[in-house]
N, C-alpha and C positions, 0 to 999 in steps of 0.2 A: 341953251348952254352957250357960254362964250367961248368962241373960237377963231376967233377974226383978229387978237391981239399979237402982237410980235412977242414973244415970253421964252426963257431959257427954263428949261429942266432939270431943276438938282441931285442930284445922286441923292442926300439925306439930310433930312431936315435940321436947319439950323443949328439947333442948339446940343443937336448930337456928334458932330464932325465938323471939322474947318469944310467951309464950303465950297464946292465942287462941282461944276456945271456938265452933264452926260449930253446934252441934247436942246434942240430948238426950234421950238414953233411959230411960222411964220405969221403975218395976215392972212397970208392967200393960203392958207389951210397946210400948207406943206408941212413935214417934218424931216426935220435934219439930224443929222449928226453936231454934236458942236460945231461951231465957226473955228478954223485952226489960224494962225499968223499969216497965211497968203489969203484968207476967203473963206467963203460961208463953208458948213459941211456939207458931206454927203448926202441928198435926199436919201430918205427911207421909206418915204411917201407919203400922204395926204389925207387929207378927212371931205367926204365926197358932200353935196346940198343936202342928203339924207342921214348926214352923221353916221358913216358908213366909211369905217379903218380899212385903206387900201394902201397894199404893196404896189412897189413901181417893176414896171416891168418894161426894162428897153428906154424906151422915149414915151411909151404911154402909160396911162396907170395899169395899176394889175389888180388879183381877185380882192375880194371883200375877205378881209382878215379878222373884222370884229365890228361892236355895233355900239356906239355910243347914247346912253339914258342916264340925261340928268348930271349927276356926277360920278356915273358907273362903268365899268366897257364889260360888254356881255357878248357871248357869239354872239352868230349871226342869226336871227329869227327865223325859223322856220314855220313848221308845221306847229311849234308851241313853242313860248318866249325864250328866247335864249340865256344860257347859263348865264350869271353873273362872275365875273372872274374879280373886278377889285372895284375899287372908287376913289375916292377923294375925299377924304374928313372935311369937318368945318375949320381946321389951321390949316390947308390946305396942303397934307401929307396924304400920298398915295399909299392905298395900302392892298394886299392879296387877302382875296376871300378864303380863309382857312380851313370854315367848318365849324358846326357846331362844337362851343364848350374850348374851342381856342381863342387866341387873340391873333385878331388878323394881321400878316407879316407887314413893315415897313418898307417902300423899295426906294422913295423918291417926296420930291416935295414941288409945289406947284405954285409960282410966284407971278403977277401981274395977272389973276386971276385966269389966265387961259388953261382952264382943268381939259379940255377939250383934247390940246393940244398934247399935253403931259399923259392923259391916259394914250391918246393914241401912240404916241412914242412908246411908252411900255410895250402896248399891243403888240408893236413893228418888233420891237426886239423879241416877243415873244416870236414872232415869224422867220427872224433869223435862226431861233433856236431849234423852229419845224425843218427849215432848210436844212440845218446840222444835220436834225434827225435822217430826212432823206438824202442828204449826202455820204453818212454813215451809211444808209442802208445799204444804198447802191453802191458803195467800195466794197461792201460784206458781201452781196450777192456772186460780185463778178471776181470776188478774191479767189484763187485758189486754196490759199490757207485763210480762212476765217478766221483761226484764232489768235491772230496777229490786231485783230481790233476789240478784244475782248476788255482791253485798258481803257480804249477811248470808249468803248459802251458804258466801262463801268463808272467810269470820269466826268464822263454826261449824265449818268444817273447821279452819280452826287453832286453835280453844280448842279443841275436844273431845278430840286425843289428849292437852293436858295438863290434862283437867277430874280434879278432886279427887270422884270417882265412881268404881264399880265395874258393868260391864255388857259387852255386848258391843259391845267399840269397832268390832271389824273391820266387824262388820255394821251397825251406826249410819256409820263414815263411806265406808263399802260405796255405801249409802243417799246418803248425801250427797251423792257425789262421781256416782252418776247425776244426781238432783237437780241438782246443777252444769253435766251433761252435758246434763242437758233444757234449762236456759236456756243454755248456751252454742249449740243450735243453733239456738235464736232470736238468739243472739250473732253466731253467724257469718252467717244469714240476712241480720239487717240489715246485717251487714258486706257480705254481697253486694249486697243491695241499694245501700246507700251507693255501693261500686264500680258500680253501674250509672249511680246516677246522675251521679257523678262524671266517667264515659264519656259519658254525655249532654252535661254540660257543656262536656267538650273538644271536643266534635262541635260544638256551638252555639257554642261560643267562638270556632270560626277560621271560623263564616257569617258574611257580608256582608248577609243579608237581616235588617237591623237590628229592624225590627218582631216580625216572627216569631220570631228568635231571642231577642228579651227576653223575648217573651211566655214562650215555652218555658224560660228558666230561671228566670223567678219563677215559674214552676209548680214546677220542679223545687227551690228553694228551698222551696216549701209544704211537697212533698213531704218533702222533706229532715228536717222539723221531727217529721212522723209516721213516723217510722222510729225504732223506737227505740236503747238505748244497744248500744255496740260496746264490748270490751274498751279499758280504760283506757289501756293500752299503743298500741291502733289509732288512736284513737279524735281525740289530736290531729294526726298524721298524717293521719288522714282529712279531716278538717278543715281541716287546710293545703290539701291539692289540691284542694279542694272550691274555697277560698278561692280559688287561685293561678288555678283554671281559671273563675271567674267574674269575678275581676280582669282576667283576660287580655281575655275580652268586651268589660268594661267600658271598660276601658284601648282598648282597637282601636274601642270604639265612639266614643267622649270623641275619638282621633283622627280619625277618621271623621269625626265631625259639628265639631271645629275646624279641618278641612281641607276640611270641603264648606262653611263659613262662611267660609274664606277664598276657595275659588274666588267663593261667591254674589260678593263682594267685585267678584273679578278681573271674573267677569261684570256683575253693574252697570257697570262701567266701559267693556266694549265693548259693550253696551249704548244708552249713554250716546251713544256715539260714533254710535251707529249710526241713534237719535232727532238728535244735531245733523246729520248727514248728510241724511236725511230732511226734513227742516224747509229745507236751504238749496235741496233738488233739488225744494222745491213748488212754485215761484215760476220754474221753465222750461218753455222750450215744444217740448224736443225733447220729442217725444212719445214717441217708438219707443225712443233711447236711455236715457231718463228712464225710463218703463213697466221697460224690462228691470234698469238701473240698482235701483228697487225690489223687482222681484222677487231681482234678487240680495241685496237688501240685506235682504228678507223669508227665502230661505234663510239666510244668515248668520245671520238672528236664530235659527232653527229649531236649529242648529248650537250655538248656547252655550248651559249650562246656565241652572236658576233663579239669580232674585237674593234677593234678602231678601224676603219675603213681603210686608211692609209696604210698597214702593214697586216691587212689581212691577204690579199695576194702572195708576198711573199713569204709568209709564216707558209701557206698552202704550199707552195712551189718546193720549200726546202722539206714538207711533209714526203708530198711524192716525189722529190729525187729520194729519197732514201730509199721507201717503198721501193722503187725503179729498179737503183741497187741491190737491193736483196734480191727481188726477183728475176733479175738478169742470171745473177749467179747462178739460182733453182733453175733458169733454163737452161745454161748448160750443164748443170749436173743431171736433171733430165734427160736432157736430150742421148748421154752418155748411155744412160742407166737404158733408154728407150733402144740405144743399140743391144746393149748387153740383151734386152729381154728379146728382141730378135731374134736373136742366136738362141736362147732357151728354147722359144717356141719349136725352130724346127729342129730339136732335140727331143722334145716331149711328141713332135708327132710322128716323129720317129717308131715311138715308143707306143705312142697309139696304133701306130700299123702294125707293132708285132703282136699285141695285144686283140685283132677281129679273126687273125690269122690264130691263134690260139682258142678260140672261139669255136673253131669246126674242129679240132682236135677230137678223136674220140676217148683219148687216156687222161681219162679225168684226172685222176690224181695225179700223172708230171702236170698237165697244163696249170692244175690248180699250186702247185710249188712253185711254177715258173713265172706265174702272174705275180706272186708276192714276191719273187727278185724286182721283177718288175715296179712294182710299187716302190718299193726300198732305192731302187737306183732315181726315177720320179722325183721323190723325198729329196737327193741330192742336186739336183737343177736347181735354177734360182729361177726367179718372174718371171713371168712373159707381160704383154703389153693386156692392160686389162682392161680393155673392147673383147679380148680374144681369152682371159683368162677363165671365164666360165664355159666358155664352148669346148675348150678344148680338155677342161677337166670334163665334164661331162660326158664325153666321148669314151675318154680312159677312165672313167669308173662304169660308164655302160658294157664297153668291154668286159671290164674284171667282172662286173658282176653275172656279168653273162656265162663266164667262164665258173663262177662260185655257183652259178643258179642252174649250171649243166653239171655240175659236180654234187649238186644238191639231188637235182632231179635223179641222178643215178642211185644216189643211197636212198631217197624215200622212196623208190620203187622198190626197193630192196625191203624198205621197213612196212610199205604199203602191204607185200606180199603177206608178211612176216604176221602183220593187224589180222588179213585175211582169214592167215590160219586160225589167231587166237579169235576173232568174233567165231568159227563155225564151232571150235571146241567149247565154246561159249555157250552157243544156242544150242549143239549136243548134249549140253549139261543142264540149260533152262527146260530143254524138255521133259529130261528124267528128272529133275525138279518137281515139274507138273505133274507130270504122271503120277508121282508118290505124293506129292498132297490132295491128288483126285482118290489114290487109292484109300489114304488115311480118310478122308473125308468118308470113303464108301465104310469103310470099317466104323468106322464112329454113329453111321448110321445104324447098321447092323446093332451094334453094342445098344443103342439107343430104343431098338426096336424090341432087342431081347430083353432089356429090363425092365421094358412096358409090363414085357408079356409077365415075368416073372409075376407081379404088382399085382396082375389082374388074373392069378391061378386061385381057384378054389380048393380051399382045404377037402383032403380025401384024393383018393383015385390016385392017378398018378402023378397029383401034383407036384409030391416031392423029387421023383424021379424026374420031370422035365425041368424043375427050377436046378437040380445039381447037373443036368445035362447043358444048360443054357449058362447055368455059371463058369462050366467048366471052359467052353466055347467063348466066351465074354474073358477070361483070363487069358486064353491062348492070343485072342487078335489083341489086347492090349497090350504085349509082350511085343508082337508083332507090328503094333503102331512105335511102340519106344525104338526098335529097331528102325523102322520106317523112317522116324525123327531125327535120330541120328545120322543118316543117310541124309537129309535135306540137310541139315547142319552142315556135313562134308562140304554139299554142291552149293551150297549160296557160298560156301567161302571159298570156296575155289573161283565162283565165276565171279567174286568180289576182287580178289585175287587179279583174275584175268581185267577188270575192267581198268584197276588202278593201273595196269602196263601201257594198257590202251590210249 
């Protein structure tokens, strides 16, 4: 292979573009960059005694990048021949090994026959483009957001299969396209995340607990800003619902608080009502009605909501001065009436002393006349204080009653005696009761026994004679049971008599 000519490196063959020089191969095997207006280019490196493409490294050469046969560059030979990446036609156009059933791509063209030099130049460029790759890598690895180089992965995937190099594409964008797959699962992560937060926000968007749920979505806002980038495609999408579900909040809360300043409103107004109410029921003296009147008029207020903060204090203030009002006055009417009941009391216990003293009396009937003046004058006192108003009735009706219940006890011994007699006339009468239905009973035997006999007399002898003798006898005691009968008739109704007294 010739490699020893001075030769420049065309970007594309002649007859396809005005032409254009990329690059320059020396004698001494070097390859450059073009030659620019001050001097030669920048070496890129050299073709070694073994035809063996090497990068520069520092001042000295660097590793073996590719392998020159014939008019071909192929890696580097290993353990079995190294791939073929491109060559050099017979018009001396460099061209990329494609692949079966393609035509293999054009990158460059090779003039004063140094093919040599023109593939290795590809190669070299092909080496800058591994460098990209581990440049890239190593900014991705040490990045904290990866997915800030997910353009420049995808940007080197689409120039590199049409980079103007020779090397191994499969496996450069092999490389890549993990590369891509490493930030894309930090792609999808924060896509998941985003979707999480997103779900937060629809969750806090349809709360009512207005506080909290602010809180919670400018956290998740915070949040939102350190997560990093999502596919471009996702990205404003995500961003709408993000949006739509924090509007929604926003939007339901802006309602929320111009309909809870419209109620304050409505409320001020009854309110309102409910301080002039108050103000005009200061100045009465139903007491009872009036007291209960404000306590209703106190729930009512308990019942509306706030009003504007600014004139809720004093709406309060002029509520209970009124209250205040009213009930000043009740304290001194009160306090009056607390005299007055005073003076009743020891009026009434007055009244109770005359009343225990009436009590050992032994003429029941004045005591019992005397306690009903008593009662009747009672009647005419007014209150007493009522801590005291049960103890002190209570007394004066144990009194009276005491006085009624010795005037009782006098006449039911009177009527107890009275019972006395009628139960013993009673049970004098139950006996001769008995007695004549034991007697009847004995008779009915008798009668029973004679008519046997009768029944069972043999005709002849004297049977005629004892049947009219036993008839005869059988009509007297049944005369004598009807009398009998009669007699119990008397005594059941008399001692029926006696029981209804009873």
């Amino acid at each position: 292979m010739s490699n020893d000519k001075e030769t420049d490196i065309h970007r594309e063959p002649r007859f396809l573009t005005p032409d254009q020089v990329v690059g320059h191969g020396g004698s001494d095997r070097t390859i450059r960059k073009r030659d620019g207006w001050f001097g030669k280019g920048e070496e890129l490196g050299s073709i070694d005694k073994y035809d063996r493409v090497r990068g520069k490294d520092g001042l000295f050469r660097g590793e073996v990048v590719g392998q020159l046969k014939d008019r071909s560059a192929h890696s580097v030979d290993g353990m079995f021949p190294g791939e073929e990446w491109g060559y050099v036609d017979k018009n001396g156009v460099v061209r990329v090994k494609t692949g079966f059933m393609q035509v293999d791509r054009e990158i460059g063209e090779v003039r004063n026959g140094n093919v040599g030099a023109a593939l290795a130049y590809f190669v070299l460029q092909f080496q800058q483009l591994e460098k990209q790759y581990d440049q890239l890598r190593s900014d991705i690895r040490a990045a904290s957001d990866k997915t800030q180089y997910l353009g420049k992965v995808r940007h080197m995937l689409d120039y590199v299969p049409k980079a103007r190099a020779l090397g191994d594409y499969d496996g450069l964008i092999h490389r890549l396209k993990q590369l891509e797959s490493e930030v894309l699962d930090v792609v999808r992560q924060n896509y998941n995340e985003k979707c999480k937060v997103i779900d937060l926000v629809q969750h806090y968007a349809g709360s009512s607990e207005w506080k909290t749920a602010k809180e919670q979505i400018d956290q998740l806002h915070e949040k939102w800003k350190t997560i990093g980038r999502v596919e471009k495609a996702d990205a404003d999408e995500l961003w709408r619902r993000f949006q739509e579900a924090t509007q929604k909040f926003y939007s339901r809360r802006k309602e929320h608080f111009d309909r809870q300043e419209r109620e304050r409103q409505q409320n001020l107004s009854k309110k309102q009502e409910i301080v002039a109410s108050a103000q005009r029921l200061s100045t009465s003296s139903d007491w009872k009605a009036t007291g209960e009147e404000y306590h209703r008029l106190l729930e009512h207020w308990k019942t509306i909501g706030p009003v504007p903060k600014d004139q809720a204090d004093e709406l309060w203030n002029r509520f209970q001065a009124a209250q205040d009002q009213f009930r000043n006055r009740r304290q001194a009417y009160f306090d009056a009436v607390n005299r007055e009941e005073q003076s009743n009391l020891q009026a009434k216990r007055q009244l109770i002393s005359r009343a225990q003293q009436l009590t050992h009396s032994t003429d029941h009937r004045g005591a019992k006349q005397e306690v009903k003046e008593l009662q009747s004058e009672w009647k005419t006192i007014g209150h007493v204080p009522r801590s005291e108003s049960d103890t002190i009735w209570n007394q004066f009706r144990e009194a009276c009653d005491t006085i009624y219940e010795n005037a009782n006890a006098a006449h039911e011994q009177q009527q107890e005696e009275w019972r006395s007699r009628q139960r013993e006339a009673r049970d004098r009468k139950s006996e001769q009761l008995e007695r004549l239905e034991e007697s009847i009973a004995h008779d009915e035997e008798n009668i029973s026994r004679w008519e046997s006999t009768i029944d069972n007399l043999n005709p002849g002898g004297r049977a005629d004679e004892i049947r009219d003798s036993l008839e005869s006898k059988i009509s007297d005691v049944r005369d004598k049971i009807r009398s009998k009968e009669d007699k119990c008739s008397e005594l059941r109704s008399a001692i029926r008599d006696i029981e209804s007294r009873l």
